[in-house]
PAFI-797618 format. One record per residue (C-alpha): residue number from 1; x, y negated, z negated. Coordinates in steps of 0.05 Angstrom, whole numbers, plus 5000, padded with zeros to 4 digits. Layout:
residues N
NUM;X;Y;Z
...
This chain:
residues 539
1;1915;3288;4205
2;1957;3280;4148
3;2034;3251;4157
4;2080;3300;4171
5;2146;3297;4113
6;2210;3305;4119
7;2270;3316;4081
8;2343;3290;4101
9;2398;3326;4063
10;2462;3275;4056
11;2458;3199;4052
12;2524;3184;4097
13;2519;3145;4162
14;2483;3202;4193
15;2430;3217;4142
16;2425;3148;4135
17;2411;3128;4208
18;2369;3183;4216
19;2319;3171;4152
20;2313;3110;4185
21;2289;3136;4244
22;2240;3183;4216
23;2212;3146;4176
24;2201;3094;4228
25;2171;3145;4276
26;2118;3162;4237
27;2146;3217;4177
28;2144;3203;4104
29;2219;3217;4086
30;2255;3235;4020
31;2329;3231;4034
32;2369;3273;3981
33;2440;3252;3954
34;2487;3291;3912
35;2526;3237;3886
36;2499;3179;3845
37;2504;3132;3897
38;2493;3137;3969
39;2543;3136;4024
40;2570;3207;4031
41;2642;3198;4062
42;2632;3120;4057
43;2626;3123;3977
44;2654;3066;3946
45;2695;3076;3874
46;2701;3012;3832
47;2753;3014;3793
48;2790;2970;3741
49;2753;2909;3775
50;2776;2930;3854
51;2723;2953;3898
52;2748;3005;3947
53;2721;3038;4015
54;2732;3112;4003
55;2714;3127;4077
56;2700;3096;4142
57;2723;3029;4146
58;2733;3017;4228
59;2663;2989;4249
60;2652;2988;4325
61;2589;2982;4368
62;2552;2934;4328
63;2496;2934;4370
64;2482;3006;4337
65;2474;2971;4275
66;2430;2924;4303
67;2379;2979;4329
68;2375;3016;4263
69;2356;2936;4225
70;2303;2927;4282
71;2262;2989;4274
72;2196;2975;4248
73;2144;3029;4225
74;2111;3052;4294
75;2165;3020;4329
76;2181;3074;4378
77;2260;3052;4378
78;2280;3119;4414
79;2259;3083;4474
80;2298;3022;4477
81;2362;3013;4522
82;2415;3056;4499
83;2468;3010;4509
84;2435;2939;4526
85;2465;2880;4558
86;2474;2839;4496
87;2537;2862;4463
88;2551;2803;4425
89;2542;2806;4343
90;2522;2746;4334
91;2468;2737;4373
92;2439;2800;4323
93;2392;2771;4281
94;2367;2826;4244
95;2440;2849;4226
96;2448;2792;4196
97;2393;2786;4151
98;2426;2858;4117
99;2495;2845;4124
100;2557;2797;4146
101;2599;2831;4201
102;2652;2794;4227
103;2701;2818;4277
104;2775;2840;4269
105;2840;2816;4303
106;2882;2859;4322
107;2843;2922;4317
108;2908;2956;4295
109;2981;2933;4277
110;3018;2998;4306
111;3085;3006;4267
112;3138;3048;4296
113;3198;3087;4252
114;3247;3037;4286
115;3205;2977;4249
116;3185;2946;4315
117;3102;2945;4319
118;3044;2934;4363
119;2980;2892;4359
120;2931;2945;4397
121;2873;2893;4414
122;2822;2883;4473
123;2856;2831;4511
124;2885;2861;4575
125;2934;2800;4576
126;2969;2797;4508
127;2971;2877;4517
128;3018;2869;4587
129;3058;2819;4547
130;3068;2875;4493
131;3084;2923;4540
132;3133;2875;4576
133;3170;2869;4514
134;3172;2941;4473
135;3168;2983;4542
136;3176;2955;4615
137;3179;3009;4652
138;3106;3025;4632
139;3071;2968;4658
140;3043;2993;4730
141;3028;3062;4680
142;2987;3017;4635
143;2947;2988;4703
144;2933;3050;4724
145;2911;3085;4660
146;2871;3026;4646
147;2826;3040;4718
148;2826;3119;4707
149;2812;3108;4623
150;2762;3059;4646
151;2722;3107;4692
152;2728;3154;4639
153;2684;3109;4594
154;2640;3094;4643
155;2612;3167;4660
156;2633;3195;4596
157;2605;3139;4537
158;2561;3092;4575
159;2527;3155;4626
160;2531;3222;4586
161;2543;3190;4515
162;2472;3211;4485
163;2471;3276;4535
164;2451;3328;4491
165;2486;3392;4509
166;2432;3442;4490
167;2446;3500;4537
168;2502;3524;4580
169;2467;3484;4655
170;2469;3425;4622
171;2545;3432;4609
172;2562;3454;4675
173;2526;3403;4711
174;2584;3358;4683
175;2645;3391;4697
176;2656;3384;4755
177;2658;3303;4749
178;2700;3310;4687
179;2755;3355;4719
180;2753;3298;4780
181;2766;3255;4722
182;2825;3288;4692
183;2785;3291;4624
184;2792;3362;4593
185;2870;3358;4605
186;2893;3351;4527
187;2899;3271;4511
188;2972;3267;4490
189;2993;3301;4565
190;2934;3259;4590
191;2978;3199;4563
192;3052;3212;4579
193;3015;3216;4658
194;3022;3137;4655
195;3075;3125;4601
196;3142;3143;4601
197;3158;3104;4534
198;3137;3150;4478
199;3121;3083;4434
200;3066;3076;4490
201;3050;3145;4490
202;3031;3135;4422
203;2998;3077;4428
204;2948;3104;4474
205;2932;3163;4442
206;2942;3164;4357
207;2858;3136;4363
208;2836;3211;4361
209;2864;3222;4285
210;2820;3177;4258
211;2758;3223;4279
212;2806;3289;4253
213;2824;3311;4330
214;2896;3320;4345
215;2929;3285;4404
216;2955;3342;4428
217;2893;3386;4438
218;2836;3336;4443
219;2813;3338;4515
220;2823;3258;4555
221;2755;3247;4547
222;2776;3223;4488
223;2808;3164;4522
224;2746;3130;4524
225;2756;3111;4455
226;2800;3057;4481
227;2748;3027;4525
228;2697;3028;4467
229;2744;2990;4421
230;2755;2942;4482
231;2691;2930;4496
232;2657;2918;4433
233;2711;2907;4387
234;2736;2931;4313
235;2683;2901;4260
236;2684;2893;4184
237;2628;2885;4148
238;2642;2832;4090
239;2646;2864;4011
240;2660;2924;4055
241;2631;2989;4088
242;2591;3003;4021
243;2554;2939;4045
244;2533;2970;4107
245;2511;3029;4061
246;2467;2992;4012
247;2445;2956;4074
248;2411;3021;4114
249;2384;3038;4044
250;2349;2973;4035
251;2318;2977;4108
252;2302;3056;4099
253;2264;3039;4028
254;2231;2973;4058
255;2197;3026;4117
256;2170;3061;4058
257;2231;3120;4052
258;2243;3144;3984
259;2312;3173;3961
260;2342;3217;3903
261;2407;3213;3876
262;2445;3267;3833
263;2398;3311;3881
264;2454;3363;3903
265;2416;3414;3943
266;2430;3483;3928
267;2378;3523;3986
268;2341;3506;4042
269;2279;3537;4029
270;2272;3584;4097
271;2202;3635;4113
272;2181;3680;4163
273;2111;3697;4172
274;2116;3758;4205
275;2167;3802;4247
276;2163;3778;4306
277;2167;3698;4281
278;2219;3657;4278
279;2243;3629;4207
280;2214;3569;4189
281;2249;3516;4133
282;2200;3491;4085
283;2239;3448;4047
284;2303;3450;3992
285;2312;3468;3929
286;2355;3431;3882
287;2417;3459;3845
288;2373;3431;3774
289;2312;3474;3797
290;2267;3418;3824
291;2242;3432;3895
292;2225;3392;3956
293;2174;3418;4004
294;2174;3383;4069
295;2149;3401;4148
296;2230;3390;4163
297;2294;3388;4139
298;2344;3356;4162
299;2418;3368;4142
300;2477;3315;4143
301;2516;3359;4093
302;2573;3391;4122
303;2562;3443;4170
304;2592;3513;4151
305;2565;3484;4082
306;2493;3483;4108
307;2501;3551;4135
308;2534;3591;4092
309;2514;3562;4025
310;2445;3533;4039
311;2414;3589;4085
312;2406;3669;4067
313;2452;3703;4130
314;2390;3750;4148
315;2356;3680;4177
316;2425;3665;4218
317;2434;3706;4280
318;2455;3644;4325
319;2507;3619;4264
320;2534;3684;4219
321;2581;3682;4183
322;2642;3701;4225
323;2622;3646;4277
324;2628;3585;4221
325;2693;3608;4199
326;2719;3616;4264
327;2717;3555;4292
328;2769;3509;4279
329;2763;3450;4234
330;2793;3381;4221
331;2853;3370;4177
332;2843;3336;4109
333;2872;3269;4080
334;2904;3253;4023
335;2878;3177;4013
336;2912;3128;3959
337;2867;3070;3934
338;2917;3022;3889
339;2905;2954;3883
340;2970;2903;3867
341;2987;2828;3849
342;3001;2776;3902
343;3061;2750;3902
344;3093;2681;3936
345;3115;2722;3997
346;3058;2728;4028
347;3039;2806;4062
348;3065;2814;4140
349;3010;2865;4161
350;2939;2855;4183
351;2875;2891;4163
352;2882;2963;4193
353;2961;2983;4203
354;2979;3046;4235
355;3052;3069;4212
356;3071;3122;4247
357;3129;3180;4237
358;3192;3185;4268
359;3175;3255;4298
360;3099;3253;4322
361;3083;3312;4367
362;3121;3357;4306
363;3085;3325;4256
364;3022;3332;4285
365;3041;3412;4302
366;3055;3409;4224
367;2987;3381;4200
368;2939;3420;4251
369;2981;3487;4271
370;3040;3510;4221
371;2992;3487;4165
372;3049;3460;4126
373;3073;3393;4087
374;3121;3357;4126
375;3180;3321;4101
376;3151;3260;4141
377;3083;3234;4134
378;3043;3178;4187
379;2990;3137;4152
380;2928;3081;4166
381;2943;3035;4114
382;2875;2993;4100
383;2879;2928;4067
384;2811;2891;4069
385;2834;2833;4018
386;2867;2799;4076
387;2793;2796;4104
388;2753;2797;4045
389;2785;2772;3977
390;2723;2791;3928
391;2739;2860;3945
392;2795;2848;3889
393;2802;2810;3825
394;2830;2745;3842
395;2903;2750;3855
396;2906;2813;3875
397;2902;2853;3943
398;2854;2927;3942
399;2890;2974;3993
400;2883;3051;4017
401;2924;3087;4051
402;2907;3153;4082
403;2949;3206;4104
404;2933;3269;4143
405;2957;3336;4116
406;2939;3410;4133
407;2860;3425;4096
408;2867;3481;4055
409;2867;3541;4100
410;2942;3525;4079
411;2983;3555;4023
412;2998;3483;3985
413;2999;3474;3922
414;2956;3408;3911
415;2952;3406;3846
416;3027;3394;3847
417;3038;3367;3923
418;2982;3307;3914
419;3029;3281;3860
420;3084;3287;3891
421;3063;3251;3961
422;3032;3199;3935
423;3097;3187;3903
424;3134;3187;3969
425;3086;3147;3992
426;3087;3082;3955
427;3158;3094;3955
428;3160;3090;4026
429;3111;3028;4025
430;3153;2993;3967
431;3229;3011;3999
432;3209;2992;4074
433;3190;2937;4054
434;3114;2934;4084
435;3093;2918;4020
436;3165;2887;3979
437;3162;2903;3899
438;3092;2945;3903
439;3125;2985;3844
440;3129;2931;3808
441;3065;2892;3827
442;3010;2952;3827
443;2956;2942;3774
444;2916;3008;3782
445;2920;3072;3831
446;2881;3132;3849
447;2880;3182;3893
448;2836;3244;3929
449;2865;3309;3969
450;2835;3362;4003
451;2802;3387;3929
452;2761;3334;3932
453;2736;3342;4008
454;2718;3413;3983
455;2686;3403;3907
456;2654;3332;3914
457;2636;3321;3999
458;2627;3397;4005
459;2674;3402;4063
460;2694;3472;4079
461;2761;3483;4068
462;2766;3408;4054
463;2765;3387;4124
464;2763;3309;4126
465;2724;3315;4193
466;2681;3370;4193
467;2691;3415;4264
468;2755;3395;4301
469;2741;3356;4367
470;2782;3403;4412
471;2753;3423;4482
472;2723;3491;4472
473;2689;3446;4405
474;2663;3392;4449
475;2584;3382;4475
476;2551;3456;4481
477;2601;3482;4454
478;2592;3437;4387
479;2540;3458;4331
480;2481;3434;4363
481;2431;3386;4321
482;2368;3423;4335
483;2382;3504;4297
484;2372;3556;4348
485;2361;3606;4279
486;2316;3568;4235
487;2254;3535;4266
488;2244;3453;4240
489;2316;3451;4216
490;2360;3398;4246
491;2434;3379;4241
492;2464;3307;4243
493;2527;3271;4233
494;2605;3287;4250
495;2608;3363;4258
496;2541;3357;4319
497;2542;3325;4383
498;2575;3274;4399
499;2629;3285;4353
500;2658;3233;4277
501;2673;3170;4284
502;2616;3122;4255
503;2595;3095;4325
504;2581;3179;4340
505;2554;3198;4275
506;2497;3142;4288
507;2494;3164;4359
508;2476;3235;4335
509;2412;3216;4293
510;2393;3179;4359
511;2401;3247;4390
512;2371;3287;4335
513;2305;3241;4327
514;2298;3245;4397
515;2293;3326;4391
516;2246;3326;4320
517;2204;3275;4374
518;2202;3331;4425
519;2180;3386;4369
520;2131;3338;4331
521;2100;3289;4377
522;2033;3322;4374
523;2035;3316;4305
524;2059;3253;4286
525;2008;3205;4274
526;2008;3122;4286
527;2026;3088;4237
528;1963;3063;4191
529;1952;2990;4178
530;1959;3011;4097
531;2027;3038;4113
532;2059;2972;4140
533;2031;2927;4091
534;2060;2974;4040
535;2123;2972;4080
536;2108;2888;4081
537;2103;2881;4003
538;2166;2924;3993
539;2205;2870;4025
């Protein structure tokens, strides 16, 4: 029997995590990037001697990491403990022959509009002495949504978090537990059950906007977040996330993987044999010409991209047209990278700051539903020189700050608006004084919008998410990561099951592998002696 290939479309954390899978299981795998570097969302642009994260930079769940480092050719990793005991990072061994995490304290400086702030962190102690001090009033609240969040992330991360919703029973057979659990009410209502301050209120609920769900729609289950974040804590991974990526593509190329770069596919290559059989993919072909045959494809590229681009709509009855566009997507970002001098007086924020607006439920009504640019603006300000100094020429801090705006289903103006915030915004930064004389201090700037979500990540309509996390969005009701139209074409990262968020996106290429191991077991073959010596030398 010969080894059955495969071709993964995308090299972010999905694609990644999932040629690494593959090609452990058993397939030869050609992973195919559009870019000239790999990372997808978690690019990294150098510029004018700064090195900055142009994605992800919250790492959680280590002990993901550590799964994906221990697969071995043959190594039938699919069967291992979801979630094992051992949650500690440093007793990972094979993480840290790839990579240097190291954790994060707080996970989040919280800054209000009245200049006040919170250090969101996982110990339950220093978090009642917070409370005690911004909000009184909401300590027995915090007890009790603690327990109910708790039991939240118990049946909804730890049990169902690598369910895969592939038909309406299998939803149903939760429901009725999540409705005892309060979980589909919408998060932000969820929230202001336990708090009466709205700092608190806040606090226990902004966590959604950093996978592109809005508070005030995402179902509680969301919650859990919280508890993950507790439990295994906020991670960065030293010279930053493009570590991480350079990492998976060391591992993926020492199994024997192979990848292309400035590969940006323009068709998956889809047949039907007769009129009665289902349409099979066969491989890609390449925007230059060059094609890639292959027994599957699997797609990481955006997903209303990979339908309505990559695939003819006579193969699609499951996803047509009308269906992609009318689900809702995430909003976009507008995301500043500037890096600036040090000066004397040394910075007074930590690693990730959240600074929010004055007027947060309107703002967020702004960004998701009026589809309009608001005179205020909330931001996750990310400054990993306080962490990691190489990231910037000596003397000098690398920052990004990243705000949400409406993607471009809105009438704005970006080639004027992107301008024009990112002047408010270092304005705000300098004035406020979260970072005192940054107009005076910054060396070099840059900036993306919702343009380049759309032209260079092939985001439709520049969503900075992919497909919005709301409840009619979540688990069957999600794109699903094995196509119902097209037979040995599979789906992975943000926009299937489980949902974004880099903890979810490597979750779902557990969850994909799993199915392509359910299609192709028959087929795929152990893994010859020849095969892991090659694997051997490559190291």
């Amino acid at each position: 029997m010969t080894t059955p290939t495969a071709t993964v479309i995308g090299s972010g954390f999905g694609g990644l995590s999932l040629a690494i899978r593959l090609q452990g299981m058993g397939f030869q795998v050609t992973m195919l990037e559009k870019l000239d570097k790999p990372g997808g969302r978690a690019y990294v642009r150098e510029q004018d001697g700064f090195f900055f994260d142009m994605g992800p930079t919250v790492i959680t769940v280590p002990q993901f990491i550590e799964e994906l480092f221990s697969i071995e050719l043959g190594d039938d990793s699919l069967e291992r403990a979801d979630f094992p005991d051992d949650v500690n990072p440093v007793a990972y061994p094979n993480t840290k022959r790839y990579c240097d995490i190291r954790p994060i304290a707080p996970f989040y400086r919280i800054y209000f509009d009245d200049g006040s702030y919170f250090d969101y962190n996982g110990d339950p102690e220093d978090t009642r002495r917070q409370i005690k001090e911004l909000a009184p009033e909401d300590l027995d609240g915090y007890e009790r949504f603690h327990d109910d969040a708790q039991q939240i992330f118990r049946r909804g991360f730890m049990e169902l978090g690598y369910t895969y919703f592939g038909d309406i029973p299998s939803m149903l057979a939760v429901t009725p537990d999540l409705l005892k659990l309060d979980a589909i009410r919408n998060l932000f209502r969820f929230a202001k059950k336990y708090f009466k301050s709205d700092k608190m209120q806040r606090v226990f609920s902004f966590e959604t906007l950093l996978v592109g769900g809005n508070p005030l729609k995402v179902p509680a289950i969301y919650s859990m977040i919280h508890f993950v974040e507790k439990t295994w804590g906020i991670h960065y991974v030293m010279g930053g996330t493009g570590a991480l990526v350079q990492a998976y593509v060391k591992k993926f190329q020492e199994l024997g993987g192979q990848v292309e770069y400035n590969a940006e596919v323009a068709e998956i290559i889809v047949e039907k044999e007769g009129w009665f059989s289902k349409p099979q993919a066969k491989g890609v072909k390449l925007v230059d010409g060059r094609e890639f045959q292959s027994d599957i494809v699997c797609s990481n590229a955006d997903y209303a991209t990979t339908y309505m681009k990559m695939i003819p709509s006579q193969f699609r009855t499951w996803n047509p047209d009308w269906k992609v566009k009318l689900m809702k997507y995430s909003m976009s970002l507008v995301v500043i990278y500037f890096g600036f001098k040090k000066t004397d007086e040394p910075l007074d924020l930590r690693h990730h700051n959240i600074i929010l607006s004055e007027h947060y439920a309107e703002l967020l009504t702004d960004i998701f539903d009026r589809k309009v640019l608001s005179g205020e603006f909330s931001q996750y300000l990310h400054i990993p020189t306080l962490t990691d100094p190489s990231m910037a020429p000596e003397g000098h801090h690398a920052a990004y700050t990243l705000i949400p705006v409406p993607h471009l289903g809105a009438d704005i103006d970006w080639s004027v608006e992107g301008e024009a915030l990112v002047d408010r915004v270092l304005t705000f930064l300098d004035e406020k004084g979260y970072i005192p004389n940054l107009r005076e201090n910054i060396v070099t700037q840059s900036f993306v919008d919702p343009r380049y979500f759309e032209s260079v990540l092939g985001s439709y309509l520049g969503n900075g998410f992919g497909v919005e996390p709301t409840l009619t969005q979540t688990a069957f009701f999600r794109p699903h990561n094995r196509s119902e139209d097209i037979q040995n074409l599979y789906l992975v990262g943000a926009n299937t099951q489980p949902g974004a968020g880099t903890p979810s996106v490597m979750m779902s290429a557990k969850m994909t592998a799993r199915l392509v191991k359910e299609d192709w077991l028959a087929q795929l073959n152990p893994v010859s002696n020849s095969s892991a010596d090659s694997a051997q030398v490559a190291k």
